[in-house]
Backbone bond lengths (Angstrom), bond angles and torsions (degrees), N, CA, C in turn:
res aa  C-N    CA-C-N  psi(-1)  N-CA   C-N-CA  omega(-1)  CA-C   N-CA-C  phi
1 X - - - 1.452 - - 1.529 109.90 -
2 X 1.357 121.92 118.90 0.827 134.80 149.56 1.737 146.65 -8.04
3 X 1.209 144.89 59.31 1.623 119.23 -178.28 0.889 143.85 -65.72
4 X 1.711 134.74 147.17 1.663 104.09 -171.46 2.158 82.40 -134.35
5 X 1.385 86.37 177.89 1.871 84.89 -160.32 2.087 74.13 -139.36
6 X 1.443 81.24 154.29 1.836 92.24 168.50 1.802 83.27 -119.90
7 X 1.683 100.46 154.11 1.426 90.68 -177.69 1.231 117.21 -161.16
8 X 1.523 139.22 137.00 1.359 126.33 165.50 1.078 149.66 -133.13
9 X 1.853 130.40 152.18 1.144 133.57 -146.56 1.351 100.65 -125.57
10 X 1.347 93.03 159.61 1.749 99.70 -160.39 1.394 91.49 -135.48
11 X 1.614 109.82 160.71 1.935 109.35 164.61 1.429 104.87 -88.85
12 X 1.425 121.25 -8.25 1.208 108.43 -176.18 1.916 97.81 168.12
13 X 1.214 113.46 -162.45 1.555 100.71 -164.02 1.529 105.65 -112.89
14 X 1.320 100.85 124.81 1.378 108.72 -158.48 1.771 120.94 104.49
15 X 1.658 104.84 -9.61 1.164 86.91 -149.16 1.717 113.89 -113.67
16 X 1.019 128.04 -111.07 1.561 132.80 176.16 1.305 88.66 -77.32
17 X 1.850 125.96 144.72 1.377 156.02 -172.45 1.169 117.31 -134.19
18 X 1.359 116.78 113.19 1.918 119.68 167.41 1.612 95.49 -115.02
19 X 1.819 87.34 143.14 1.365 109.46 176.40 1.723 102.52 -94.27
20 X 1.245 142.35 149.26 1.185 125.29 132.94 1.527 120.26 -168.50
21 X 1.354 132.33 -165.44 1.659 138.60 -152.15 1.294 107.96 -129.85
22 X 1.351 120.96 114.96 1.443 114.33 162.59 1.732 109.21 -130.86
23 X 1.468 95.51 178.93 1.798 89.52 174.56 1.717 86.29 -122.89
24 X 1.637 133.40 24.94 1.493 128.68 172.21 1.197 108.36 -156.52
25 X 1.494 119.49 74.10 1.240 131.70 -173.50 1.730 113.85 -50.80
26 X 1.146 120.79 4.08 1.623 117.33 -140.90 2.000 78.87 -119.14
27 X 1.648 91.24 -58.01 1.415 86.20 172.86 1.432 160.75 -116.94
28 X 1.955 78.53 39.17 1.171 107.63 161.16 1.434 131.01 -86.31
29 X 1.362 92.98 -50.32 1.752 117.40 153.32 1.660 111.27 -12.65
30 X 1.338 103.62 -79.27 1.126 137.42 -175.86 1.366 107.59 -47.15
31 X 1.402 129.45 -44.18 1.676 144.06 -170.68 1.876 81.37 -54.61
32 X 1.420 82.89 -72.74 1.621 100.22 -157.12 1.850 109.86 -55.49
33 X 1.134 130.05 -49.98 1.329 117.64 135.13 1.425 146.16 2.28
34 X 1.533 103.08 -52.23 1.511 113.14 179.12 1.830 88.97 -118.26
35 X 0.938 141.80 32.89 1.232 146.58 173.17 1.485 141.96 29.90
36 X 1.793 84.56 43.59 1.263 106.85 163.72 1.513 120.11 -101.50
37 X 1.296 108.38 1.02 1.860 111.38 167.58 1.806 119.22 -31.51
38 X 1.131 81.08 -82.94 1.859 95.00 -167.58 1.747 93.82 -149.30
39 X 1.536 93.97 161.44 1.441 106.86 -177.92 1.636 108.84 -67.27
40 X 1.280 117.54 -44.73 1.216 138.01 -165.37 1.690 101.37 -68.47
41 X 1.497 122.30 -43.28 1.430 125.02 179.74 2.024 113.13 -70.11
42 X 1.372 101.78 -21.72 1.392 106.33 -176.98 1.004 114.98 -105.47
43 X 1.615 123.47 -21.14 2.013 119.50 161.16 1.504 89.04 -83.80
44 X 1.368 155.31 50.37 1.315 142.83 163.15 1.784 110.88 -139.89
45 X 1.234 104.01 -32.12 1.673 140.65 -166.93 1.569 84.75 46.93
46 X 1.281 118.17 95.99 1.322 148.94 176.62 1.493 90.94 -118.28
47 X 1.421 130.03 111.59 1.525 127.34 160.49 1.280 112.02 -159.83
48 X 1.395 127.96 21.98 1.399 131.73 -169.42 1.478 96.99 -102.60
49 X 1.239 118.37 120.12 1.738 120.46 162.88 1.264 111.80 -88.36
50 X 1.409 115.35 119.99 1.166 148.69 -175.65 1.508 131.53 -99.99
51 X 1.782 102.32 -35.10 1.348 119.85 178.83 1.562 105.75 -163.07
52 X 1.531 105.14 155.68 1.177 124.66 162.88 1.194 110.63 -172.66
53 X 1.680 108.87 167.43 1.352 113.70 -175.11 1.660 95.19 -152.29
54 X 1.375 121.93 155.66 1.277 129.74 168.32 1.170 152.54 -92.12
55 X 1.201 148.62 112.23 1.720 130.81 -137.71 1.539 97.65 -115.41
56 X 1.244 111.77 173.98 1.616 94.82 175.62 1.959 92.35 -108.97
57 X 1.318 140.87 6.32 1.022 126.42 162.34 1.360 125.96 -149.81
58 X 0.992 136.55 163.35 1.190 134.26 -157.94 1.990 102.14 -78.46
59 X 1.078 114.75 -27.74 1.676 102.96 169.98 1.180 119.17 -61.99
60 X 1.622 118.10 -33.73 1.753 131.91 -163.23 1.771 84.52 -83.06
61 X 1.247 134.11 -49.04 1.416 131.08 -154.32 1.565 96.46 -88.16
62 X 1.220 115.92 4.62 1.781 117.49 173.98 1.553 104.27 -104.48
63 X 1.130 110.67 -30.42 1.425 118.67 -162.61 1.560 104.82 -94.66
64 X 1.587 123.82 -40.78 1.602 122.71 139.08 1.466 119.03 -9.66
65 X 1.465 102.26 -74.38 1.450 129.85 -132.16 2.025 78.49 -78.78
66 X 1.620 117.83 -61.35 1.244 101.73 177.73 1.565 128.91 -59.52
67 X 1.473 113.16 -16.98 1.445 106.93 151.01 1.329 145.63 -76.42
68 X 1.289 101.89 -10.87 1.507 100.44 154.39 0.977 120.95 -66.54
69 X 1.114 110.96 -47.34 1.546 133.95 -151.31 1.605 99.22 -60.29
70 X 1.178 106.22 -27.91 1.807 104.35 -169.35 1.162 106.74 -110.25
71 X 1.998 138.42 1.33 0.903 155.56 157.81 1.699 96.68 -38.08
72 X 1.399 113.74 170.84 1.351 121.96 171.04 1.656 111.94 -104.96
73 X 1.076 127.77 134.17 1.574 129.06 -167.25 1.777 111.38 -47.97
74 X 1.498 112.70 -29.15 1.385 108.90 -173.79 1.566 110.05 -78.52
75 X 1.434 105.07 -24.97 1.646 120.51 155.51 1.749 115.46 -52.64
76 X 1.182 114.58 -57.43 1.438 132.53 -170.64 1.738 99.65 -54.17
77 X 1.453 134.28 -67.72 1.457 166.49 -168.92 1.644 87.25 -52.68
78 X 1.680 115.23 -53.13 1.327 111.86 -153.19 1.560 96.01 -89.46
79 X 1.044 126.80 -0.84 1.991 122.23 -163.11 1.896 86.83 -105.07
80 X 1.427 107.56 -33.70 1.750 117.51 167.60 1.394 127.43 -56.35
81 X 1.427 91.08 -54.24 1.525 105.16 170.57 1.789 111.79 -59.47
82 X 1.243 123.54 -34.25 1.316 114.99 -174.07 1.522 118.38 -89.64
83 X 1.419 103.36 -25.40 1.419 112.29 162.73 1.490 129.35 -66.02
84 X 1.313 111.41 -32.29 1.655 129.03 -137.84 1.748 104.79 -160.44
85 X 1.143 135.38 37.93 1.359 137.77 -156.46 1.319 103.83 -70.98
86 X 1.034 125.38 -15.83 1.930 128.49 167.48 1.571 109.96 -112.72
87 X 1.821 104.80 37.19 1.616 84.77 179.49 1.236 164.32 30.59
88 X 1.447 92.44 -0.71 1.843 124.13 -178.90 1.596 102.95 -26.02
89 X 0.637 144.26 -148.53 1.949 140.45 -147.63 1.872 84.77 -175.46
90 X 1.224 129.82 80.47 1.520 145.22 144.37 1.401 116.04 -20.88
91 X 1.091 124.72 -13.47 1.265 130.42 -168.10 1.520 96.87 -100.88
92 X 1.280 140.19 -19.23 1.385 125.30 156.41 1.571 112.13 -67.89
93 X 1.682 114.36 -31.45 1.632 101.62 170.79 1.175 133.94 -81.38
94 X 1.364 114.48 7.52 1.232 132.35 -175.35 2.168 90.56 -111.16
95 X 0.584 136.53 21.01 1.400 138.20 170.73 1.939 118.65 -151.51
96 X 1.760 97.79 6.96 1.364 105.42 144.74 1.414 108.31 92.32
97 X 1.432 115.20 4.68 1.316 146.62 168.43 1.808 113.66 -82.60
98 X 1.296 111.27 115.29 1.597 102.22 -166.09 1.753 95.44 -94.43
99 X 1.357 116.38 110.62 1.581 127.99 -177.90 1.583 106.13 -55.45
100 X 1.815 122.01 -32.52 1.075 127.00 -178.50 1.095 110.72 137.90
101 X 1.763 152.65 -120.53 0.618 142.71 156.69 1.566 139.93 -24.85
102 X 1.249 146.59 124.76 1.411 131.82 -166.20 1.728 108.79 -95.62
103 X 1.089 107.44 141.43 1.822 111.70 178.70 1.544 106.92 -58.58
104 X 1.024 107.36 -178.42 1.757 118.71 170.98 1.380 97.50 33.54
């Protein structure tokens, strides 16, 4: 079975926010990183993972992803802040690298 993650990337803390859905968080990350993500993540240099969470299917991790999405940004910052309160870039813990402190 499959996982899929809703997830988000920031240019920095506080700063520009992408919402989006994968079922390979590691190498998606990574797309967007080397700036093949999305158009919108590479005219922004949006590539810092900040947050994610895990769904068990790809409808629940679509249906997430559009609720954030329509959330209000001081909502978005504050669901970050409780996860991720030093914004650290997740994408080293997702490649087995301990950034330092752990979220949640």
């Amino acid at each position: 079975m499959k996982n899929y993650f809703t997830y988000i990337l920031a240019s920095q803390k506080n700063g520009t926010l992408y919402i989006g859905v994968t079922n390979d968080l590691l190498k998606r990350t990574k797309e967007h990183k080397n700036k093949k993500g999305s158009v919108f993540t590479k005219k922004y240099s949006v590539n810092k993972l900040v947050y994610y969470e895990e769904c068990g299917d790809i409808n629940a991790a679509i249906q997430r992803e559009k609720q954030l999405k329509n959330w209000k940004r001081t909502w978005k910052i504050k669901l970050i802040d409780e996860f991720n309160p030093e914004w650290k870039d997740l994408y080293l813990r997702l490649m087995g690298v301990d950034p330092g402190s752990s979220p949640g």
